[in-house]
DSSP file (Angstrom, degrees, kcal/mol; ACC not computed):
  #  RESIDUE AA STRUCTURE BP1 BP2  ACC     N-H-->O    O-->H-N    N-H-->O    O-->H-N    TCO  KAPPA ALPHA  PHI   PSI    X-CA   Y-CA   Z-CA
    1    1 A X              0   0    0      0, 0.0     2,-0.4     0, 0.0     0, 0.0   0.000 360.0 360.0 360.0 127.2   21.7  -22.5  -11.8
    2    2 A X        -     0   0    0      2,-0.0     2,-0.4     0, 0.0     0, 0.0  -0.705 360.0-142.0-101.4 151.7   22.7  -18.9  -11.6
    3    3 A X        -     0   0    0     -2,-0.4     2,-0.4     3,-0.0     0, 0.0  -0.782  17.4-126.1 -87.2 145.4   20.3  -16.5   -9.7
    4    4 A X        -     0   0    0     -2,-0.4     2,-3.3     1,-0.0    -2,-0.0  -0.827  26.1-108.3 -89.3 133.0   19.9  -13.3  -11.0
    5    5 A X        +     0   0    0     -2,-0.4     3,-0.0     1,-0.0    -1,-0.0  -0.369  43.8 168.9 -87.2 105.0   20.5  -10.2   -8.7
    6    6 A X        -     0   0    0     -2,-3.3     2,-0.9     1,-0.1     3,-0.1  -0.017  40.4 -81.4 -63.9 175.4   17.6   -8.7   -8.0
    7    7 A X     >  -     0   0    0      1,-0.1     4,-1.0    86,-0.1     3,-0.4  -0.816  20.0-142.1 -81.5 107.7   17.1   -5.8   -5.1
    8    8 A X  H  > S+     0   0    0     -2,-0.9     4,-3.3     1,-0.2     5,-0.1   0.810 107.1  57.0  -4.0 -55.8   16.7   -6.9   -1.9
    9    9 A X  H >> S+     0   0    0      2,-0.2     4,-2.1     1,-0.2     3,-0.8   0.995 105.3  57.6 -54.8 -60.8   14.0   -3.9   -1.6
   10   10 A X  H >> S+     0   0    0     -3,-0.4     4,-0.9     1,-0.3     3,-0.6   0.797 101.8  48.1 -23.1 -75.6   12.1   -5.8   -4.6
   11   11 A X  H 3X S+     0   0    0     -4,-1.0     4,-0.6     1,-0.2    -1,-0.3   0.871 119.0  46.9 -46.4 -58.5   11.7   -9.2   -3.0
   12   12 A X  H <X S+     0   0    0     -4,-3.3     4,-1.8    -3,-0.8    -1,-0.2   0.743 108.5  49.2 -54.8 -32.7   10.2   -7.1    0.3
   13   13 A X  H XX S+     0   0    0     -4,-2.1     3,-2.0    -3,-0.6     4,-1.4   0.816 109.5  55.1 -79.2 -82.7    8.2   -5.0   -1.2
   14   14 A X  H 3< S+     0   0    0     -4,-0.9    -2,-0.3     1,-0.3    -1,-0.2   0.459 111.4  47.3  12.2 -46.0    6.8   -8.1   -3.0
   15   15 A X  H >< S+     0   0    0     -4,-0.6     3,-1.1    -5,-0.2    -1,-0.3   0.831  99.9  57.2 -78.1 -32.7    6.2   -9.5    0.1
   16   16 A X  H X< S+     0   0    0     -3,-2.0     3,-0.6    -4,-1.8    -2,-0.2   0.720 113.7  53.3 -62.5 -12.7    4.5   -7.0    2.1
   17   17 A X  T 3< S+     0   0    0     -4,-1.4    -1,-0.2     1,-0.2    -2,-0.2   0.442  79.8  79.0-132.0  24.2    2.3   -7.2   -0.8
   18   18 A X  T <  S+     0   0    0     -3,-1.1     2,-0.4    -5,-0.4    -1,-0.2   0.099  71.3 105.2 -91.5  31.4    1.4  -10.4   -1.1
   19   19 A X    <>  -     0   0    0     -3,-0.6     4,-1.7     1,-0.1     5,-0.1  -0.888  66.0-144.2-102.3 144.2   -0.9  -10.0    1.7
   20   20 A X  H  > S+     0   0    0     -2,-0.4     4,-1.9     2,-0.2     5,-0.2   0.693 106.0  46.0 -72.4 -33.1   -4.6   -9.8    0.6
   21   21 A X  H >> S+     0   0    0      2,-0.2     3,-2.3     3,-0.1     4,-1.6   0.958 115.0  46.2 -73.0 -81.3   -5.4   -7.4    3.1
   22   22 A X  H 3> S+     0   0    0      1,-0.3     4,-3.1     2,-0.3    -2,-0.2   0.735 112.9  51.1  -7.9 -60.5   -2.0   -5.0    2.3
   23   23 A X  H 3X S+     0   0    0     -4,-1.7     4,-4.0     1,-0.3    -1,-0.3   0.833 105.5  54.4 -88.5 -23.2   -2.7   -5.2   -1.3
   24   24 A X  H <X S+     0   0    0     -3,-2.3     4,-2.9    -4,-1.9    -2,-0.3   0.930 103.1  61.6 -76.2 -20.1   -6.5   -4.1   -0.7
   25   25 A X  H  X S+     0   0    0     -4,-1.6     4,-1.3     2,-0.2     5,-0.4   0.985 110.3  40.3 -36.0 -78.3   -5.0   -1.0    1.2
   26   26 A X  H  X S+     0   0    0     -4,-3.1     4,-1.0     1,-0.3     3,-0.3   0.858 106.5  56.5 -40.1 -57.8   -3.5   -0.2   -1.8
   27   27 A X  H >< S+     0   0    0     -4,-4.0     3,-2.4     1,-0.2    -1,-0.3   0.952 110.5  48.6 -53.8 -46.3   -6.0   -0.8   -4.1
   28   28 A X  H >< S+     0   0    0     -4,-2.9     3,-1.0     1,-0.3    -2,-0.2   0.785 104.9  57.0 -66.1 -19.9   -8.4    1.5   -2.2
   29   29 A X  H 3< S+     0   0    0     -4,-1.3    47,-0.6    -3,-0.3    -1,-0.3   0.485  84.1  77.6-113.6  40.7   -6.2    4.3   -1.8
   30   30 A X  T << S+     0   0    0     -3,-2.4    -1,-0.3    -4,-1.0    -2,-0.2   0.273  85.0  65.9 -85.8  31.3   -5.5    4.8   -5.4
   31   31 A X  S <  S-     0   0    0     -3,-1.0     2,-0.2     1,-0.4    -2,-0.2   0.320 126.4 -73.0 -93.8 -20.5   -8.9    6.4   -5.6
   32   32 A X  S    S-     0   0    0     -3,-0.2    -1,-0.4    -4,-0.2    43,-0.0  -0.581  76.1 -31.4 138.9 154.8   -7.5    9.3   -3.2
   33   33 A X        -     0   0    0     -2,-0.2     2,-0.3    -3,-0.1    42,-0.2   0.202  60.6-175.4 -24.0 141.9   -6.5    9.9    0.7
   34   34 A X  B     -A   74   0A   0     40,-1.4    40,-2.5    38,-0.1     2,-0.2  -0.962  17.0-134.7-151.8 145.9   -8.7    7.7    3.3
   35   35 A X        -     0   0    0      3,-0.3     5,-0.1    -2,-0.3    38,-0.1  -0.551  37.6 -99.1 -89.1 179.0   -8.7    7.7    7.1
   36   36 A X  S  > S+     0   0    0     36,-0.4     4,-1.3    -2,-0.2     3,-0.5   0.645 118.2  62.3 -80.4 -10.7   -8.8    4.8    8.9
   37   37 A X  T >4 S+     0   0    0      1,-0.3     2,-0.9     2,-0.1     3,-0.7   1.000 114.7  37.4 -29.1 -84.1  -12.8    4.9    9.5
   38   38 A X  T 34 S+     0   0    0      1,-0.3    -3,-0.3     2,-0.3    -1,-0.3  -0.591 111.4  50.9 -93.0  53.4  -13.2    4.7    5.9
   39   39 A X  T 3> S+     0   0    0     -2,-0.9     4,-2.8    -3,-0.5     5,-0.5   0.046 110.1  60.4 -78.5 -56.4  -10.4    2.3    5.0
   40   40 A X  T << S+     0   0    0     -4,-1.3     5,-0.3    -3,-0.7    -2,-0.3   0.643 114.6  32.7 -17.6 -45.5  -12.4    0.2    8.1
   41   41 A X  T >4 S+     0   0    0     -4,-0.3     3,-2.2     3,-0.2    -3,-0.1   0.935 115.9  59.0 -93.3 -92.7  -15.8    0.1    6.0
   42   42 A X  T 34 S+     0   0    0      1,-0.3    -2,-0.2     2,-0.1    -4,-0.1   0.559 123.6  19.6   6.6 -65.1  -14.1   -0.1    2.6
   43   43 A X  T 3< S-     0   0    0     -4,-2.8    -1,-0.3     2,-0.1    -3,-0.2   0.588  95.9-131.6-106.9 -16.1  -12.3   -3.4    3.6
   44   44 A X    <   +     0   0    0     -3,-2.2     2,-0.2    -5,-0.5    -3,-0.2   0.708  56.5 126.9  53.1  40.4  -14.2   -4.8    6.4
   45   45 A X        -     0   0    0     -5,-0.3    -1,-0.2    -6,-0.2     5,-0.2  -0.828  62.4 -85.7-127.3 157.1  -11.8   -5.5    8.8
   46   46 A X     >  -     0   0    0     -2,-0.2     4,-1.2     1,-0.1    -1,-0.2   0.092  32.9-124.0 -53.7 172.5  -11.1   -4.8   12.5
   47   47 A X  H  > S+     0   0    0      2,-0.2     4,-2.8     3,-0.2     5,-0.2   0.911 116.6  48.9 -64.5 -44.7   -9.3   -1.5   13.6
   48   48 A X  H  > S+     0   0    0      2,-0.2     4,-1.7     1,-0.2    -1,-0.1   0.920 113.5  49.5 -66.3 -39.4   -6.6   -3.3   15.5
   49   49 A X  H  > S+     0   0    0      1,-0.2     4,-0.6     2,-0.2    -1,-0.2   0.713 115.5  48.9 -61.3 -29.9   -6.0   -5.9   11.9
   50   50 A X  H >X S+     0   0    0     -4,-1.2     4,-2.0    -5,-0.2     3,-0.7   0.940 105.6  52.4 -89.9 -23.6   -5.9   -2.7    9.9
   51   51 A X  H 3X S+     0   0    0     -4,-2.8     4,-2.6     1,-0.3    -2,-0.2   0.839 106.2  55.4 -35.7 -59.6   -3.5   -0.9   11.9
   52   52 A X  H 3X S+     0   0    0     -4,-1.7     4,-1.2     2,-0.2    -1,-0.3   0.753 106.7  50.5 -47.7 -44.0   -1.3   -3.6   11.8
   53   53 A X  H <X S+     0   0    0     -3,-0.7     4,-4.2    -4,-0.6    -2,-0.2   0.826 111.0  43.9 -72.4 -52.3   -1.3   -3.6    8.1
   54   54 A X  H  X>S+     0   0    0     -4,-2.0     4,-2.2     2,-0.2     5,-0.6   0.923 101.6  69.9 -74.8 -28.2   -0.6    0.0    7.4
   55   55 A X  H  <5S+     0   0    0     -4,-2.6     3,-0.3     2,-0.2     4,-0.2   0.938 110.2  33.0 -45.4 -60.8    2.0   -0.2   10.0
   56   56 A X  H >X5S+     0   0    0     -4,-1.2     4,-1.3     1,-0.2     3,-0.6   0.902 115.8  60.0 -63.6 -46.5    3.9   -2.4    7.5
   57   57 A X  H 3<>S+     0   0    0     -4,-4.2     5,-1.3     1,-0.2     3,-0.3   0.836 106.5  40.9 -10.8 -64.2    2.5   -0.5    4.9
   58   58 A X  T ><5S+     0   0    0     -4,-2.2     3,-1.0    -3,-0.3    -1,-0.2   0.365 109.7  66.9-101.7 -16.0    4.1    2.9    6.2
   59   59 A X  T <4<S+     0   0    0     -3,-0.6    -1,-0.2    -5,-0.6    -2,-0.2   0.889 104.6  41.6 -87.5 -22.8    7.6    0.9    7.0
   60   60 A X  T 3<5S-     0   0    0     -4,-1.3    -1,-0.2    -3,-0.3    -2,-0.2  -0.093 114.4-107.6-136.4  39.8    8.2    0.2    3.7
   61   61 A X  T < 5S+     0   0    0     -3,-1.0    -3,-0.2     2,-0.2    16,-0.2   0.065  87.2 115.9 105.4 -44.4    7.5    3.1    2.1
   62   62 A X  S   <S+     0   0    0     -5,-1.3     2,-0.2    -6,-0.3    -4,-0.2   0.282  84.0  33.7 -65.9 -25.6    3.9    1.6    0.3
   63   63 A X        -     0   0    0     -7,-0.2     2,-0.2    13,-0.2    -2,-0.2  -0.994  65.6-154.9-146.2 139.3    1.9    4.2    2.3
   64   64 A X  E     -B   75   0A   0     11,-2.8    11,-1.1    -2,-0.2     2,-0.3  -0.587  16.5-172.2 -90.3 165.4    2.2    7.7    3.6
   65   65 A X  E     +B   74   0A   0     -2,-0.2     2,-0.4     9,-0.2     9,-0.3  -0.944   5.2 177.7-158.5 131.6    0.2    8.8    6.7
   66   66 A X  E     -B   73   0A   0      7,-3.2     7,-1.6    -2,-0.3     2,-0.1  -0.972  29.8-114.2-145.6 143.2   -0.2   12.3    8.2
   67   67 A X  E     -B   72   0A   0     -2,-0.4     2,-0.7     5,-0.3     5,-0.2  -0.311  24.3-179.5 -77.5 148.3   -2.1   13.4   10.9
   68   68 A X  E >  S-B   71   0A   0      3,-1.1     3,-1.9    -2,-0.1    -2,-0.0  -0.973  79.9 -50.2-152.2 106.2   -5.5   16.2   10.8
   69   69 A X  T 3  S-     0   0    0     -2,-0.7    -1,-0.1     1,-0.3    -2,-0.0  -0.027 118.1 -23.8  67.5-143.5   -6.4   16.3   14.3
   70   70 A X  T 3  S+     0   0    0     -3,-0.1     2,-0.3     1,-0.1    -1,-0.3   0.922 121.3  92.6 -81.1 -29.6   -6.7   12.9   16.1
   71   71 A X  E <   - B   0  68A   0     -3,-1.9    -3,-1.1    -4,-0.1     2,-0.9  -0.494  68.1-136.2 -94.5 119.1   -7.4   11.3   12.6
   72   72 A X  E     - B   0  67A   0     -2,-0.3   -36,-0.4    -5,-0.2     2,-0.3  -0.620   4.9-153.7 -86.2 116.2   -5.1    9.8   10.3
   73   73 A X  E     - B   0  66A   0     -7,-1.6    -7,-3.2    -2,-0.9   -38,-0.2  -0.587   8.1-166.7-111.1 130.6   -5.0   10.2    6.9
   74   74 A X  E     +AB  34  65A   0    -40,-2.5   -40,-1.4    -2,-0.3     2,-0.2  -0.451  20.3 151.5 -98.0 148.6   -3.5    7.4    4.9
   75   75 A X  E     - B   0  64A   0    -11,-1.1   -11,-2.8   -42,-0.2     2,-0.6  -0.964  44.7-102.7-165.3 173.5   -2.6    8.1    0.7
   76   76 A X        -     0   0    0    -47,-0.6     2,-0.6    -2,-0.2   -13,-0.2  -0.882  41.9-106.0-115.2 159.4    0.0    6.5   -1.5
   77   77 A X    >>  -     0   0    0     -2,-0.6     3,-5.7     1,-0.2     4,-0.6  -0.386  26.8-106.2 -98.5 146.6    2.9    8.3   -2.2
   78   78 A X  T 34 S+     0   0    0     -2,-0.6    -1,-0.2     1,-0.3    -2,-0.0   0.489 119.1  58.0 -24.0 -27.2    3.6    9.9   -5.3
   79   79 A X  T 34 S+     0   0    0      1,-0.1    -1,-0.3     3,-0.1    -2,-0.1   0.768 110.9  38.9 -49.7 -37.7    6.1    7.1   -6.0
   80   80 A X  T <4 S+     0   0    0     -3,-5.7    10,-2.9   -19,-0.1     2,-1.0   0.757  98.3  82.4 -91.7 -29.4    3.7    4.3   -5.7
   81   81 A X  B  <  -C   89   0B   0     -4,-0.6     2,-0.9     8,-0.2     8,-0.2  -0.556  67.3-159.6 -95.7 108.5    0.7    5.8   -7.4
   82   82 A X    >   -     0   0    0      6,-1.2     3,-2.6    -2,-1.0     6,-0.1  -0.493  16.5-180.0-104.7  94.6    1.2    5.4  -10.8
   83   83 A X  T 3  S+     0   0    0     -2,-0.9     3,-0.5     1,-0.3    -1,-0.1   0.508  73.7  64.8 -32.3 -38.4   -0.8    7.7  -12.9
   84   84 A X  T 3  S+     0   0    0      1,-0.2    -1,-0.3    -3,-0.2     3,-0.1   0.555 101.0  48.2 -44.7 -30.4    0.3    6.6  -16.1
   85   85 A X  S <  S-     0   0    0     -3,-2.6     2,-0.6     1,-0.4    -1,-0.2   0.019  92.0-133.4-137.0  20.4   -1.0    3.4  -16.0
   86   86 A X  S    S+     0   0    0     -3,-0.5     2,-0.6     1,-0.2    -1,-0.4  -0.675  88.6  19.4  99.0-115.4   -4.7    3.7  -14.8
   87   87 A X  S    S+     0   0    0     -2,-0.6    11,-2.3    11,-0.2     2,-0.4  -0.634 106.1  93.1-101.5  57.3   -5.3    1.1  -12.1
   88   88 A X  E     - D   0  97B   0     -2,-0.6    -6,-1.2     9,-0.2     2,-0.3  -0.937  55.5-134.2-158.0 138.8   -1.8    0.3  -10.9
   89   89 A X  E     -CD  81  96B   0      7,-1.7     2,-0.7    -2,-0.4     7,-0.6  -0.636  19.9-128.0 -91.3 159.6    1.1    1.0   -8.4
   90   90 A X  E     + D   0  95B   0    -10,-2.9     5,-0.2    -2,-0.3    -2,-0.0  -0.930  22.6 176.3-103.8 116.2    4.5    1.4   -8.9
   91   91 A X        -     0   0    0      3,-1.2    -1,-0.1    -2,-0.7     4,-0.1   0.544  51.6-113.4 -89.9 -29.6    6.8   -0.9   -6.6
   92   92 A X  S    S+     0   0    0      2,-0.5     3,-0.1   -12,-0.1    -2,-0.0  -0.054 112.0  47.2 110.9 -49.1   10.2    0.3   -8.2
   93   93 A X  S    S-     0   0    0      1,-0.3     2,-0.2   -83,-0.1   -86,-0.1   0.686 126.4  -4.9-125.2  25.7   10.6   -2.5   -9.4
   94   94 A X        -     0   0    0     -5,-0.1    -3,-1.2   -84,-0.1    -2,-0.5  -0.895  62.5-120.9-174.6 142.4    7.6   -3.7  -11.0
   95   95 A X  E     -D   90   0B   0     -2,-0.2     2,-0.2    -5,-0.2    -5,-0.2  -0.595  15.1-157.5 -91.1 174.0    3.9   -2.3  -11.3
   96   96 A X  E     -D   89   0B   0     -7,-0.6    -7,-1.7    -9,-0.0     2,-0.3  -0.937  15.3-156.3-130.0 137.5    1.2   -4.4  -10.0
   97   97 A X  E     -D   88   0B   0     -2,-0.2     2,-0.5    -9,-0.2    -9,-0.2  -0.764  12.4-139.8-113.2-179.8   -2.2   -3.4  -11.8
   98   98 A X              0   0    0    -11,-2.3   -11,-0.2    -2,-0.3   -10,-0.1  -0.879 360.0 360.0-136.6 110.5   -5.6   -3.9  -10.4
   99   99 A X              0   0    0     -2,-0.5    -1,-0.1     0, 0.0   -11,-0.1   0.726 360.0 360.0 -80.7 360.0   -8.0   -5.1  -13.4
């Protein structure tokens, strides 16, 4: 059985976002830019659990983050967000949409 070669990146991002948590990151902020208050409400998980999550997020690319004051503001970046397609992100090498 031959494997086909995929991208390395593929298979990672793929994983970072087979987390339930991860992949609700995402979904919320294709609606537009969030701090981490309102990603907090939104998803209804501790500070320290979401942190954790955008951390990988932001490590591989999946989230951008810039700071306004003390507060950070999370989005996805103009790579990921795919406009084209409604309700969906762009991985690179596959969308995932969100029905």
């Amino acid at each position: 059985m031959k494997i086909r070669n995929t991208s390395p990146s593929c298979a990672s991002k793929l994983k970072v976002v087979s987390d339930p948590t991860r992949l609700a990151v995402l979904e919320a902020l294709m609606s537009g830019q969030k701090n981490v208050g309102e990603l907090m409400e939104h998803l209804e998980v501790e500070q320290s659990l979401l942190s954790h999550h955008l951390s990988v997020l932001r490590d591989n690319g999946l989230v951008e983050a810039t700071r306004e004051g003390k507060t950070m503001i999370y989005k996805l970046p103009e790579h990921v967000a795919d406009s084209t397609s409604g309700k969906a992100i762009n991985l690179g090498c596959c969308k995932i949409s969100f029905g």
